[in-house]
C-alpha positions, 0 to 999 in steps of 0.5 A: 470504544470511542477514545480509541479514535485518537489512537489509530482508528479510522471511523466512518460510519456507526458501528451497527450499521456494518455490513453482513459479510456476503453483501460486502463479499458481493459488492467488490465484484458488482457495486465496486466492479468499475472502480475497485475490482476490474482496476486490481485485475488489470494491474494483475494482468498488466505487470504479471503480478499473480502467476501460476503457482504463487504463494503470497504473503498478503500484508495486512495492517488492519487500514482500509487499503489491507483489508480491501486487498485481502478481500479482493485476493481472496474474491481472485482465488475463487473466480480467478483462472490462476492457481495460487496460495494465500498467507495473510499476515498481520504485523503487531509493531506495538499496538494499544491493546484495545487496537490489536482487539479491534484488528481481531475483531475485523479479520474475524468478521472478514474471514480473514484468517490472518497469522497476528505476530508481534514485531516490537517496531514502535518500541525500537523506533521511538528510541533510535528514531524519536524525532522523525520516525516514518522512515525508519519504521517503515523501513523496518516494517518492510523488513520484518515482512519480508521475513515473515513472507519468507519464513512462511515459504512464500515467492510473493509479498504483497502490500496495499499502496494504492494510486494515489500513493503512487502520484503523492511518492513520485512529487515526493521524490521530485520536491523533497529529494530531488530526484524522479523516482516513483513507486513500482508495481512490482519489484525483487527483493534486494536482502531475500533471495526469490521474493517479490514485491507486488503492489496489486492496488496500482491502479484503484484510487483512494477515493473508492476505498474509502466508498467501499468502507464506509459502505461496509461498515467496518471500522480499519485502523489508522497508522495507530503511531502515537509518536508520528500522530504528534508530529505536524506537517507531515510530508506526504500529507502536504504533498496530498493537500496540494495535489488535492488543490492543484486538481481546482486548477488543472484538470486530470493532474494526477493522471498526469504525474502518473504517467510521466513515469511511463512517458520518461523521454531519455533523450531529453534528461540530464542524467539517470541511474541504473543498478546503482550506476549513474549516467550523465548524458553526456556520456552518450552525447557524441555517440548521437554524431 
């Protein structure tokens, strides 16, 4: 399968030396319990992400992220004191043959017993959007989502962002757009009635999801977008490379942007937004007298 790795996978280590599934079960509560499991149950405690009576839709792209939370979910409903339903999901917006047989293969190892349907996205996008396609297919993907998280009679849609995720969007905004927005742990849905987002990987960094892969020995799946794998400088992979060579300089910078979402003085802005309204602060400037 080796000429599938030009078209979405991502492989770490040999294929036969993959994991028996209780030993990978195993190790996100006892090798991974600081850096992986103890984070996921801190953000869900923290922001009230799984409650009780919940049903959630778990997004599974078949990438490193997905499938580690899809175990962490299923590890929460059996040691968890919280009852709650699972739906997992796994959207097909179009991929190779051979990369839809390999996300099989991966959920079956698991025991991951996903719901695949397909979405026809790429297909749509590399027509409306063929220049720059991130932003409309990730639009797009959230969407069909959503409705399938809906359709499925579930509150909650669950999908992989991690914290690293979270710094990269927060100097993506501040760079790119101008703006100070960062990437939420949860959120209500604008366009489907009592759904939620949640983002239960909050607080787990990249660099051990990838450990506990490569531990694993499963073999995730990559964007698998042929037409975004030909573009070249990509944004946020920039914005990865740079918040990669800021930390030589200043230690404990990424903790740093990550905070400042949580540390924002609205005393000392110069304007903000709120349900669609912008504020200047000189709105409220001689209310201070």
């Amino acid at each position: 399968m080796s000429n599938i790795a030009g078209q979405g996978c991502e492989r770490l280590i040999p294929e036969e030396d993959k994991k028996p599934l209780k030993e990978i079960e195993r190790s996100i509560v006892k090798r991974y319990r600081k850096p992986i499991w103890s984070k996921f149950v801190k953000a869900i405690k923290e922001y009230n992400l799984v409650e009780e009576g919940d049903k959630i839709a778990v997004a599974i792209s078949g990438g490193k992220d997905s499938i580690l939370m899809a175990k962490l979910f299923q590890e929460l409903q059996r040691h968890g004191q919280v009852n709650f339903e699972l739906e997992f999901i796994a959207m097909d917006p179009g991929y190779h043959p051979q990369i839809k047989e390999l996300l099989k293969d991966n959920l079956e190892y698991l025991n991951i017993n996903a719901q695949i349907y397909d979405s026809g996205i790429f297909g749509v996008v590399d027509k409306m959007a063929k220049d720059y396609p991130c932003y409309l297919c990730a639009r797009m993907r959230r969407g069909s989502l959503y409705a399938k998280a809906k359709e499925l009679g579930c509150n909650k849609l669950a999908l992989g962002h991690h914290y690293n995720d979270v710094i990269e969007t927060t100097l993506l905004n501040v760079l790119y757009a101008g703006n100070f927005k960062t990437m939420l742990p949860k959120l209500k849905a604008k366009n489907f009635e009592n759904l939620e987002l949640i983002r239960p990987l909050y607080y787990v960094e990249e660099e051990a999801i990838k450990r506990f892969i490569n531990y694993s020995g499963i073999w995730p799946l990559n964007c698998a977008c042929m037409i975004a794998a030909k573009k070249i400088g990509n944004k946020r992979y920039e914005i990865k490379e740079l918040i990669k060579e800021l930390k030589t300089k200043f230690d404990g910078v990424d903790k740093s942007i990550f905070k400042s979402a949580s540390n924002v003085s609205m005393d000392s802005i110069l304007g903000w937004e709120k349900d669609e309204v912008k504020y200047s602060f000189l709105d409220f400037y001689d209310d201070e007298e």
